[in-house]
N, C-alpha and C positions, 0 to 999 in steps of 0.2 A: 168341523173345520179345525180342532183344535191338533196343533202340530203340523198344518199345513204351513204358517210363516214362523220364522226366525227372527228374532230381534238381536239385535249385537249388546252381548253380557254386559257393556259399559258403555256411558252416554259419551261420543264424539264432543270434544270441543275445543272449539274452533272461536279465533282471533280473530276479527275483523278493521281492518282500519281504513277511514274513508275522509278525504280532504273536503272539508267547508267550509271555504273560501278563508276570510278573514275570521272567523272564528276556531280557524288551525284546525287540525286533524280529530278527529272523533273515534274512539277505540270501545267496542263492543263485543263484548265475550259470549256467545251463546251455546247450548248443551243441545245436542239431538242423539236421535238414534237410527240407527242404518237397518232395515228390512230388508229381509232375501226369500225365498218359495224355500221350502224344506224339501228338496228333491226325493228323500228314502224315509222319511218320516224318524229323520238321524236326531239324537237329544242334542249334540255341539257339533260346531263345525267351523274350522278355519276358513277365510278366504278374505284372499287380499291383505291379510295381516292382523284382521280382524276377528275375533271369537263371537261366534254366532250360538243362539240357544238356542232353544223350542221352550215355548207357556210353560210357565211355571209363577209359585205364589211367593216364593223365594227372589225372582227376577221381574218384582209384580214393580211400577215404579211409583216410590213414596209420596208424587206428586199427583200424583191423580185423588179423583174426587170423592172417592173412599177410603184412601190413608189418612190418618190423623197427621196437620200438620206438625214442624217444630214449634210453630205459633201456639195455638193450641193445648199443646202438652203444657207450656209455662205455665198458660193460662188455669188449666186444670187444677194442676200441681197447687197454683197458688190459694184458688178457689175451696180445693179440697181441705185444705189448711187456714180456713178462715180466722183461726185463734192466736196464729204465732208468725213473726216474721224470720225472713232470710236471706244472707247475706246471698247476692247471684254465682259465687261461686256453690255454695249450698245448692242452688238451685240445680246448676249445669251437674254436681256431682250426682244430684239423685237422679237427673234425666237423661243424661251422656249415656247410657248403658240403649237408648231409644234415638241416639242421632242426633242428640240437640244439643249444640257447641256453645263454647261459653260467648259467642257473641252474639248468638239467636239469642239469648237471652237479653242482654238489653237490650236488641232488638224491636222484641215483641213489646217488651214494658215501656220505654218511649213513644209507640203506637197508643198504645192501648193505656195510657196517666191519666184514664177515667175512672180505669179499673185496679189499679194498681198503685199503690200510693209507696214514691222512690226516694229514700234518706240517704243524703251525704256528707261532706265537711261542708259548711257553709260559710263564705266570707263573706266579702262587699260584693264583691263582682258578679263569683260562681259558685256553683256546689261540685264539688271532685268527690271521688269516691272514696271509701275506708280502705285498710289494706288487705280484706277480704271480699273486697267490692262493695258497692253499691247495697243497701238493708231495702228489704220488699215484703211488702205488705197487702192483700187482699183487701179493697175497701168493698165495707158491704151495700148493696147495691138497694136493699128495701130499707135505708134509712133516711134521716135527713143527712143533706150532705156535708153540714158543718159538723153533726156529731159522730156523722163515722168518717170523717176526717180525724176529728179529735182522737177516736179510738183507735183508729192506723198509727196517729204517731205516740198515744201511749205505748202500743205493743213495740213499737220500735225502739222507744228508751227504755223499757225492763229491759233488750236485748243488751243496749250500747252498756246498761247500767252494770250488768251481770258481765259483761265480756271477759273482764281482764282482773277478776277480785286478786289476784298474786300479785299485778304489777303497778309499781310502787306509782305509777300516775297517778290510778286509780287513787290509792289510796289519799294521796296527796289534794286528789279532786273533794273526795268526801270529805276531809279536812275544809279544804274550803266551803262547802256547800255550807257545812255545820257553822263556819263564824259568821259565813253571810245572813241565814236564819236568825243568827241570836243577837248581831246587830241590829237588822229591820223588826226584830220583837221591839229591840231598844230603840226605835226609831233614828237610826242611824246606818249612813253611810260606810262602805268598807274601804279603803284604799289599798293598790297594791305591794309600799311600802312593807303597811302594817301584817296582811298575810307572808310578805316573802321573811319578815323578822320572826313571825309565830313561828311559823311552819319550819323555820331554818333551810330555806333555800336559796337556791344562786336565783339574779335575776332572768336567767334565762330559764331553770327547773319553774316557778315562779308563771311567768307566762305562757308557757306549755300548759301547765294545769290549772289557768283560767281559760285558756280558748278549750282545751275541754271538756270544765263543767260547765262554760257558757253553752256546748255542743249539744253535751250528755242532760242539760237541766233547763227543759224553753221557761221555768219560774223565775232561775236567775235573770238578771237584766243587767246593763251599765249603763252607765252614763259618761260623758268627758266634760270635766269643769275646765274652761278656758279651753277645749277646742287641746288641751294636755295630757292632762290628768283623770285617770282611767278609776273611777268608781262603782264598786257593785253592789245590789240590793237583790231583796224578794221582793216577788211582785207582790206581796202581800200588804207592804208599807201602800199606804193610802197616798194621793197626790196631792194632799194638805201637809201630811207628815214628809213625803217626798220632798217637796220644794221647799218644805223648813231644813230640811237637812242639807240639801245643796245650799241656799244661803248662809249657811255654818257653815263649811266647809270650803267655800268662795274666803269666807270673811279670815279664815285661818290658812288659806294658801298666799291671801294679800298676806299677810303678816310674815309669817313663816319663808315666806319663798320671797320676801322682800330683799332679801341684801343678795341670794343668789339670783335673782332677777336683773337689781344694781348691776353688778359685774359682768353679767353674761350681756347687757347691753354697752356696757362699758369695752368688753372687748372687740365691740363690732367694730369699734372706733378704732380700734390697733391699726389691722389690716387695711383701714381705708384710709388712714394718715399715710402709710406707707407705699401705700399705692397711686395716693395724691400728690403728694411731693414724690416720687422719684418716677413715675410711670408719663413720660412724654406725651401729651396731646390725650392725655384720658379723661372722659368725659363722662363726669357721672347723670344715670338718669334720676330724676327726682318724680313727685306724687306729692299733690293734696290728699289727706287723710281726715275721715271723722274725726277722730278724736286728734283735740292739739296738741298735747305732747307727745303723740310719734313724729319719728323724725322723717322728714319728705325725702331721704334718700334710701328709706325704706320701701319697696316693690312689691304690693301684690301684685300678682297674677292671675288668671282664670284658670281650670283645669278642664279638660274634657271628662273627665272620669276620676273616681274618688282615687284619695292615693294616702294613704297611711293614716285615715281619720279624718282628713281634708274632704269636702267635699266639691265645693263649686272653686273654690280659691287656695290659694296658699301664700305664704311673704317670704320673700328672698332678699338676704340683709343688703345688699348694695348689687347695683348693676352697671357697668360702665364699660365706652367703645373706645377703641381705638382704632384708627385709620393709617394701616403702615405705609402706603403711599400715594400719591394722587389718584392715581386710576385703582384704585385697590379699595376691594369691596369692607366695609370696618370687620372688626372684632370685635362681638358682645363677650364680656366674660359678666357672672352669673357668680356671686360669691354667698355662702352660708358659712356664718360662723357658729362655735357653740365653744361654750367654757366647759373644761372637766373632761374626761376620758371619751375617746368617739372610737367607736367599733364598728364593725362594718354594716352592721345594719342602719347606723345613720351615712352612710356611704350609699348605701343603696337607696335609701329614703329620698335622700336628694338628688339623685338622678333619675328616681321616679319622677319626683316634680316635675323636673327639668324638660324629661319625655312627656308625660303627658300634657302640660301644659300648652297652647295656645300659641304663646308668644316666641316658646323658645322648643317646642318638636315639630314635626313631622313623618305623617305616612311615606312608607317608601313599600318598594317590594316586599323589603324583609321583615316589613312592621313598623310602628313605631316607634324611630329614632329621634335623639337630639340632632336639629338643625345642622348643616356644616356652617361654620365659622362662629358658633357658639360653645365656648369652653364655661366649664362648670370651676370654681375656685373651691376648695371647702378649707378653711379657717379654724384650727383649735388650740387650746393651752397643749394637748399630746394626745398625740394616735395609741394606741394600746401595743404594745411591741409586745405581746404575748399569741396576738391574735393572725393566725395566717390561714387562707381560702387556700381550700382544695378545687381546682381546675384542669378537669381530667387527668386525675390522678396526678397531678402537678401540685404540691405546695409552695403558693407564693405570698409576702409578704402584704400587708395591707397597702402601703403605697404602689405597690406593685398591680396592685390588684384596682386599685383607683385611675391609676397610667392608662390601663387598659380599657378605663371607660373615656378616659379622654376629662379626665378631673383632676388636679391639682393639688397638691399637700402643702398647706403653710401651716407650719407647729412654729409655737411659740418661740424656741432656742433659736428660728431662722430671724424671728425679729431682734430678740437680745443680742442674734451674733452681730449685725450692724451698730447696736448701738456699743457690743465693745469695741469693733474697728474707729467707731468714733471716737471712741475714748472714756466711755462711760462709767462710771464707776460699779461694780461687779455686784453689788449689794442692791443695783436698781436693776430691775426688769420691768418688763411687758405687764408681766401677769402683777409686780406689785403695784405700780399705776392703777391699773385696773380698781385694784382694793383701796386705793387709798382717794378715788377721786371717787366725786357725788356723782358723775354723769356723763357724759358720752363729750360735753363741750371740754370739760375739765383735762376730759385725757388728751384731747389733740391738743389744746394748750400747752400742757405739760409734755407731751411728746417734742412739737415743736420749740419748748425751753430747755430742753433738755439737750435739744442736737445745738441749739445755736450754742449754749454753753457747758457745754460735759463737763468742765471741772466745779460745777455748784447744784451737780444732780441732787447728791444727797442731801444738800441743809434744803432744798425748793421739795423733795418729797416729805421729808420732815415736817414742812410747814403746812403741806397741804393735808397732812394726816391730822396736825392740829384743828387744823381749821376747820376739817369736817367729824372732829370728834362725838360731836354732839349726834350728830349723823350713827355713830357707829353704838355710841351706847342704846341711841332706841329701836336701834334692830335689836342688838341685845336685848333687851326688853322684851321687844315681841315676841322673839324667841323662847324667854322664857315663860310668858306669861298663852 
């Protein structure tokens, strides 16, 4: 019978669309093929617009139950290679010339993550792929399964390890790996001050090349002391020697980071003196807190999902509504302050919060948004006027760029410039207050002394600088010792 039917050279396919009900319209692509009798025992034939053959192994179709599928081939491929891993575009190059596209390929491997063990960037949330895709690896299948797990992802770090020996991350990583070793010999902690000062790099070169020997190296580990500050070890340091080193290094960030701590809560007070006195009907919210000296206008919050090292919570310096008219629903504004240069990755930080949080986002169509009528405030001594985001192909300004999240810029100079309309003397500012008072009570004091009588700013910051002298030499102190 053979050459008796025709089959049409290429599969039909055909669009379907079919209305179910309140579940809206259901759209279905399916592939056939059209059969005709071979009238002359002809090898092709047109009809109806359609090109018909006669049997052949060339027109045989790759889905029947003796072609090897695309599935299959990965699997092979991978199988046969049980010693070395591959990034999937490796994979698709050596299979493509057999039909297998680069999307059958993670395809099959997401199926099949019994047999296939899939490395990517990994963060808090997810794992994305490299920029050669996704790294794949053959797990062998007669072992135990935690030790050829182990050995999938060794093959996979000689790969990441070897990738890029030219490029200077690389290099920059094996620096790192090398001080972190020779600290946890010395049982001690690394911070990443001390490698961006070694290494001589920007803070941003810096944290590039510890997410990726955190990536490239699962020995390395970190730790965050105060939920801050970003510390790395080997796992070789013991958890006796481990926790003696974190308690050293807590006892020198109290000390150290004491007068920068001072000030950086010292200016939360700025913004919220100014916002209490001059902001009509604003209503700050308050919090009982564990510990008793934070201050109850300090707001945690819950987080649904981790956000910059945060896990379940985060604290946002002052919260307070305003109600612009009787029938008119309030205004949460949501303010974060920080002392010292703020780039846009603490722009983004806080409007992570903001979104994922509990109190102040919400699910929408388009994802997770900030609330309507919750405005984000962000507070600092100065925005970096160096720094400007690219936005489709748009370069725009930092506050520009804050506008657009519906966030708010108050820099310092906008609080100075009220107190020179008042009349203040030009030698006092925001930020010296800050330094010169013990505490968050001292600056609204002094703020408010300061407006009721602008012509005795200077000898009342004078006296205040005296009077916490003592204050200032033993930071000093700490600092040095």
């Amino acid at each position: 019978m053979t050459g008796t039917i025709m089959r049409s050279e290429k599969p039909i396919i055909e669009s379907k669309e079919r209305f179910r009900g309140r579940r809206g319209f259901a759209r279905n692509t399916r592939n056939y093929y059209l059969y005709i009798i071979n009238p002359k025992e002809r090898e092709r034939l047109t009809y109806n617009g359609v090109r018909f053959v006669s049997y052949s192994v060339e027109y045989a179709d790759s889905r029947g139950a003796k072609a090897t599928s695309k599935a299959q081939r990965v699997l092979n491929f991978l199988r046969d290679h049980p010693n070395s891993a591959f990034f999937s575009k490796a994979v698709y190059e050596a299979l493509k010339d057999k039909g297998v596209m680069l999307r059958d390929v993670m395809a099959t491997v997401r199926r099949y993550d019994r047999l296939v063990y899939v490395r990517g960037y990994r963060s808090e949330e997810r794992q994305t792929p490299f920029m050669e895709g996704y790294l794949l690896t053959w797990i062998d299948q007669t072992k135990d399964h935690d030790a050829a797990h182990e050995e999938a992802l060794k093959r996979t770090t000689s790969v990441l390890a070897d990738l890029e020996t030219t490029n200077p991350v690389i290099e920059r990583v094996h620096g790192i790996r090398d001080r972190i070793i020779e600290a946890s010999s010395l049982r001690e902690l690394v911070g990443i001050q001390y490698l961006q000062n070694e290494l001589g790099l920007t803070e941003y070169e810096t944290e590039n090349a510890v997410d990726r020997a955190l990536q490239l190296y699962p020995d390395l580990l970190e730790t965050r002391l105060f939920g801050a500050y970003r510390y790395l070890y080997h796992k070789s340091l013991s958890a006796e020697d481990l926790n003696a080193a974190i308690e050293l290094k807590e006892n020198y960030i109290r000390k150290t980071k004491g007068r920068d701590n001072r000030i950086g809560h010292n200016w939360e007070a700025v913004p919220e003196w100014f916002i209490d006195t001059f902001t009509t009907g604003a209503r700050f919210w308050t919090q009982e807190h564990r510990e008793g000296g934070m201050d109850p206008r300090r707001i945690t919050i819950h987080l649904i999902r981790p956000v910059g090292g945060r896990r379940a919570n985060a604290e946002v310096d002052r919260v307070w509504e305003v109600t612009p008219g009787v029938f008119a629903q309030p205004i949460i504004y949501v303010l974060e302050c920080k002392w010292g240069l703020v780039k846009k990755k603490y722009v983004d930080d806080f409007f992570e919060v903001l979104r994922w949080s509990k109190e102040f986002g919400v699910d929408t169509s388009e994802g997770r948004q900030v609330r309507q009528g919750v405005l984000g405030v962000f507070a600092a001594s100065s925005f970096d006027p160096k720094e400007n985001v690219i936005i489709n192909d748009e370069s725009i300004s930092l506050p520009a760029y804050a506008a657009r999240m519906n966030i708010q810029l108050l820099k310092a100079a906008d609080f100075n410039e009220k107190l020179r309309e008042r009349g203040v003397d030009e030698r006092v500012t925001t930020q010296s207050i800050c330094r010169a008072s013990a505490d968050e009570r001292q600056v609204r004091d002094t703020l408010e002394a300061v407006w009721k009588e602008p012509d005795k700013t200077k000898e009342r910051l004078d006296a205040l600088a005296a009077e916490n002298a003592k204050l200032f030499e033993f930071e000093k102190m700490l600092e040095v010792n």
